[in-house]
C-alpha positions as CSV (number, residue, x, y, z in Angstrom):
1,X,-18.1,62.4,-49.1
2,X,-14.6,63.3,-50.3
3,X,-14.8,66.3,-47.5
4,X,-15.4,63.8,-44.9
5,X,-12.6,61.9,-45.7
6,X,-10.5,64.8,-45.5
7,X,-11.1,65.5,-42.4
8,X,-10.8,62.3,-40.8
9,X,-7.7,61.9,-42.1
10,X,-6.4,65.5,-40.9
11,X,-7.3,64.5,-37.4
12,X,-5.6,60.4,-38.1
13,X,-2.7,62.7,-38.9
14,X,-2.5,65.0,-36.0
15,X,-3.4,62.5,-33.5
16,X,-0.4,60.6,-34.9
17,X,2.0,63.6,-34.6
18,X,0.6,64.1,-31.3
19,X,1.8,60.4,-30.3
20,X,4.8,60.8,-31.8
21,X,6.0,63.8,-29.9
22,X,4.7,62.2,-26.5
23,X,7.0,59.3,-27.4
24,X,10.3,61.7,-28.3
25,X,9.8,63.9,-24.9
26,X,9.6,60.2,-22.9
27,X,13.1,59.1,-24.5
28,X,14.8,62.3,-23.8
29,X,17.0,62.5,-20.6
30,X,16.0,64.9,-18.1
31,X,17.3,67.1,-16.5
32,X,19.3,67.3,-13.4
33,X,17.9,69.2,-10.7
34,X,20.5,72.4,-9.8
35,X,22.7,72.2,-6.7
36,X,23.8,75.1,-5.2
37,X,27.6,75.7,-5.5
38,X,27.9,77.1,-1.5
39,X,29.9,74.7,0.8
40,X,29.0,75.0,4.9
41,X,31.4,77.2,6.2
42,X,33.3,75.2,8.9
43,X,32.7,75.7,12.4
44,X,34.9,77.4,15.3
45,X,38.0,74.9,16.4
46,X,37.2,74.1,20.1
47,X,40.7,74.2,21.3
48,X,41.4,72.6,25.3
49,X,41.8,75.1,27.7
50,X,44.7,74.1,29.9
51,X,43.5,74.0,33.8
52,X,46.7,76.3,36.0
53,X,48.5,74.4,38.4
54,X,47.4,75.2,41.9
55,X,49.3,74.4,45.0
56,X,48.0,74.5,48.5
57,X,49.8,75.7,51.8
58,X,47.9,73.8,54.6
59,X,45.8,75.4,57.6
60,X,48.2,75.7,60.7
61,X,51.4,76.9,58.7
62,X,53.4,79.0,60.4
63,X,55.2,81.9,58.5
64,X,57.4,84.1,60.3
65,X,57.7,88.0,59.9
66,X,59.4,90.8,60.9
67,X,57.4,93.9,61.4
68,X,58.1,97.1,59.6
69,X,55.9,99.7,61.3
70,X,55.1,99.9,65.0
71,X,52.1,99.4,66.5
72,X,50.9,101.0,69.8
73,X,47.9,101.0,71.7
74,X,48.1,104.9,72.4
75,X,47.8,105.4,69.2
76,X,46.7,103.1,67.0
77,X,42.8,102.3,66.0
78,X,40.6,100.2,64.3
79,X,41.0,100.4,60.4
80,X,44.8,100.7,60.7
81,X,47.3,99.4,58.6
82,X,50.4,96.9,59.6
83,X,53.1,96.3,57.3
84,X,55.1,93.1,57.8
85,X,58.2,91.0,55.9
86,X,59.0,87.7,55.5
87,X,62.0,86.5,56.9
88,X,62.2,82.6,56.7
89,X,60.7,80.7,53.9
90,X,58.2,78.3,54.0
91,X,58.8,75.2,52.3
92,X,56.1,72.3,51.2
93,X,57.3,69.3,50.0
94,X,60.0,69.8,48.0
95,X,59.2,73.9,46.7
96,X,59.6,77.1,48.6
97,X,55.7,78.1,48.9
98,X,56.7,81.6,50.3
99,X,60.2,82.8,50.1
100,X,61.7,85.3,51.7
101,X,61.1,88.9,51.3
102,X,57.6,88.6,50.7
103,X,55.4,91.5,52.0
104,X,52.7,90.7,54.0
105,X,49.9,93.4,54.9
106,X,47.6,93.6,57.7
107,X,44.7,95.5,59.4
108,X,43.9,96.3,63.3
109,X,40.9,94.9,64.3
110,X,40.5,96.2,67.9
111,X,42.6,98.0,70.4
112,X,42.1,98.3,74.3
113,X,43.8,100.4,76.2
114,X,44.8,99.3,80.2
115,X,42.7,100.4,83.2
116,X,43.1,102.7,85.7
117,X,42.9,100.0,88.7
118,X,42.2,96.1,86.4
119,X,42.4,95.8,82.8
120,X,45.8,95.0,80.7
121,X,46.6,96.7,77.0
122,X,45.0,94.4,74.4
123,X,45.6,94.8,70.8
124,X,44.2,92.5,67.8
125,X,44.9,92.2,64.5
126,X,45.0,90.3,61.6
127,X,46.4,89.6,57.9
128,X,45.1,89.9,54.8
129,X,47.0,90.1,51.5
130,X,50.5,88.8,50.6
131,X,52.5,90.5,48.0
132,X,54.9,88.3,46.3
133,X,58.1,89.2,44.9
134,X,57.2,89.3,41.2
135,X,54.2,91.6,42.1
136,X,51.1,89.0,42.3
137,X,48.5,89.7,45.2
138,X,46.9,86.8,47.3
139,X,44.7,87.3,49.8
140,X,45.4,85.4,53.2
141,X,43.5,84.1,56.3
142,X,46.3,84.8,58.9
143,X,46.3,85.9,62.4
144,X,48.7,86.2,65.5
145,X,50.5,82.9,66.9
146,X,53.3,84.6,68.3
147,X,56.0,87.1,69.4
148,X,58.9,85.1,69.1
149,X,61.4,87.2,71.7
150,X,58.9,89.6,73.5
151,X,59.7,90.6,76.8
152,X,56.6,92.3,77.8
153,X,53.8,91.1,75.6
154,X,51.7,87.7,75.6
155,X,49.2,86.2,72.7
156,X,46.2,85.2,74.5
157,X,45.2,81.4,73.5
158,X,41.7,82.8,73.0
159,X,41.5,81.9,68.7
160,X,42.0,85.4,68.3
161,X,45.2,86.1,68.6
162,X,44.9,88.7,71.3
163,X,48.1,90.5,72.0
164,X,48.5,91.5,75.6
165,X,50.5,93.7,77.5
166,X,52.4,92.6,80.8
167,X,51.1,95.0,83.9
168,X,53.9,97.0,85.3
169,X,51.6,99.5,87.3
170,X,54.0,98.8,90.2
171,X,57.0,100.0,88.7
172,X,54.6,102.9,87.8
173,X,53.7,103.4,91.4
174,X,57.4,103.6,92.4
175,X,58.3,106.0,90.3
176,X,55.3,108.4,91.7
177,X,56.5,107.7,95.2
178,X,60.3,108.5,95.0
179,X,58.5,111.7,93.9
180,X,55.7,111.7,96.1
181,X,57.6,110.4,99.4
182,X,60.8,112.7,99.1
183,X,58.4,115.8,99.0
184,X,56.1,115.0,101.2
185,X,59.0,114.5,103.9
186,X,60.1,117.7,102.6
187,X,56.9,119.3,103.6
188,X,56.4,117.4,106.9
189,X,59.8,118.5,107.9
190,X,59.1,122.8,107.0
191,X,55.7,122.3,109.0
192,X,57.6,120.7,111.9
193,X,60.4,123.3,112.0
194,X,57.7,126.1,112.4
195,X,56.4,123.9,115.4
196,X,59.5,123.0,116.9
197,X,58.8,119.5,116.0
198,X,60.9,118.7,112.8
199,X,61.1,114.9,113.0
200,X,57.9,114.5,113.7
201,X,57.0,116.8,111.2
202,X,58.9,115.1,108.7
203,X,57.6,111.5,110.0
204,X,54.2,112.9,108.8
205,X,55.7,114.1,105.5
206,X,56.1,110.8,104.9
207,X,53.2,109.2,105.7
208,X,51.6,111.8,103.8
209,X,53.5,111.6,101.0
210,X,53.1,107.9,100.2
211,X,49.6,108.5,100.8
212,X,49.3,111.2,98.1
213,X,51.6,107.8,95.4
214,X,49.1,105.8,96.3
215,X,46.0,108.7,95.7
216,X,48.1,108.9,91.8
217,X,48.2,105.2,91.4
218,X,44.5,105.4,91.1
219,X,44.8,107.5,88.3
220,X,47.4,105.9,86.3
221,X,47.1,103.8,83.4
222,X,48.9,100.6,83.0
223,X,51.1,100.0,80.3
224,X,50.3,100.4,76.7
225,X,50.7,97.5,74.2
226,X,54.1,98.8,72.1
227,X,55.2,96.5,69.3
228,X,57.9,97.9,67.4
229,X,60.0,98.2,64.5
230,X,61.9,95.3,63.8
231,X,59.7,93.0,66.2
232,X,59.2,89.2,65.3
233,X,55.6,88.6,64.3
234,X,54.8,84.4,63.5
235,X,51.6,84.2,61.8
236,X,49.6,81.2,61.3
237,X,47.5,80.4,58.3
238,X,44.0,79.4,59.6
239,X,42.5,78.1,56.2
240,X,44.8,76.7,53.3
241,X,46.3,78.9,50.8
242,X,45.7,78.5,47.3
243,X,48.7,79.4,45.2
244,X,49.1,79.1,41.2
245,X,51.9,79.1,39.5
246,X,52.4,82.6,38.3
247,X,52.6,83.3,42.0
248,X,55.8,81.6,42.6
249,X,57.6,82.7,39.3
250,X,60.5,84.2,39.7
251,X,60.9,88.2,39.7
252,X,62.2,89.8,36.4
253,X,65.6,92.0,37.2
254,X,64.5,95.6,38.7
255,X,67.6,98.1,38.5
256,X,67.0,101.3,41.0
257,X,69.7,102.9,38.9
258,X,68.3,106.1,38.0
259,X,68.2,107.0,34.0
260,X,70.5,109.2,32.3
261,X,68.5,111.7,31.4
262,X,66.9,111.9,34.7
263,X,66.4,115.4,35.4
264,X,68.4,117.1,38.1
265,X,66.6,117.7,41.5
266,X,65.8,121.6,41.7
267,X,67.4,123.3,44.3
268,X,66.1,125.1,47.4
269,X,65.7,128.7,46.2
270,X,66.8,131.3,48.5
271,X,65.3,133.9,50.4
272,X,64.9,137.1,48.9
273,X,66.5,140.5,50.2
274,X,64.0,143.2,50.5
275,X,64.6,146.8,51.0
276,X,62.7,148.9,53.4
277,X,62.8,151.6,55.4
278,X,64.6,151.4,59.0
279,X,63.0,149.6,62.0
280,X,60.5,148.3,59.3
281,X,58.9,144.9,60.3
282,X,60.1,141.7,58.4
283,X,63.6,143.5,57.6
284,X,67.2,142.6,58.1
């Protein structure tokens, strides 16, 4: 009986200590939860770009040039290069758009020679680039409006900007027959001296000679299209041209001074004497 009681009371006390501890683990604060100590690394700044001013040169502007190579039908051919200057500027609103000295570049598109009988010289050609003064390239949609000046060439009003060549196959023709007419008379008159007829002969001659200027006519060319050095060229802008503004700043000094230490041209070196034998080829 005492061993019962014992026990019971054992277990009265553990249950009790169990209850006891339940109750101090309730009271006690908890704990915070951890936080981690890394702060979100910020973002790339989105900075504005800021938009370059523009400025247009309207379709139809007419910018006038001076050519700096020739161009010639005889010679010239598809592909080829022209090389033109700037020689008045242009001016929108209240700002020089394209001043002066401004190179222009251009390209051949077709060339025509004349006929022998019909058929004038024809030469096209059109621009492409603009080279400003300060270096920058722009690319241009130009063509032929005129030849301010010229004497024997026309621009066809065909949207092309054909250039023509005046026909002058007559003057051609008269200079074959103050060849062709003097010698045939000359002719005419030898035949009619051995026949006793010499003005008649020499009637003949002639007839026979301007025969013979109008037999080389035939085989004459007209005139060739020949724009040379120095020739006023207007060119007109058949879309607008789009210029920013590092286009129009102005050129930074360029000296053409040559440096100091620039090295001395070498000179031509001279021919050397060699000795050989007398009568020997390729001696003095």
């Amino acid at each position: 009986m005492g061993r019962w009681k014992n026990t019971m009371r054992a277990g009265a006390l553990a249950i009790l200590s169990y209850v006891v501890c339940a109750a101090v683990l309730a009271q006690s604060p908890q704990e915070a939860a951890p936080t981690s100590s890394v702060e979100p690394k910020p973002g790339p700044a989105i900075t504005s770009v800021p938009q370059k001013m523009t400025y247009t040169v309207p379709a139809g502007t007419k910018v006038l040039l001076q050519l700096r190579s020739s161009v010639n039908t005889r010679s010239a051919k598809p592909g080829d290069g022209v090389y033109l200057v700037s020689t008045f500027p242009v001016v929108v609103g209240n700002r020089v758009m394209i001043p002066v000295g401004v190179y222009v570049q251009g390209v051949v598109d077709r060339v025509q020679r004349a006929g022998h009988v019909h058929g004038k010289a024809e030469l096209d050609m059109h621009f492409t680039s603009i080279i400003f003064p300060n270096g920058t390239v722009v690319e241009i949609p130009g063509m032929v409006n005129s030849l301010p000046g010229a004497k024997k060439q026309d621009v066809k009003d065909d949207g092309e900007g054909t250039i023509e060549q005046d026909g002058d196959k007559g003057r051609n023709a008269g200079k074959v027959a103050e060849v062709a007419i003097p010698v045939g008379g000359t002719i005419g008159s030898i035949a009619g001296l051995n026949s006793d007829h010499p003005l008649a002969g020499g009637i003949a001659g002639l007839g026979a000679g301007a025969a013979a200027a109008g037999l080389v006519t035939l085989f004459t060319r007209g005139a060739d299209v020949n724009i040379e050095t120095g020739t006023q060229v207007e060119m007109v802008l058949q879309r607008p041209l789009l210029l920013e503004e590092t286009n129009l700043l102005e050129a930074p000094g360029v000296t053409l001074q040559p440096a100091a230490s620039q090295p001395r041209p070498i000179s031509k070196p001279e021919r050397a004497h060699v000795l050989c034998p007398p009568g020997g080829l390729g001696c003095n």
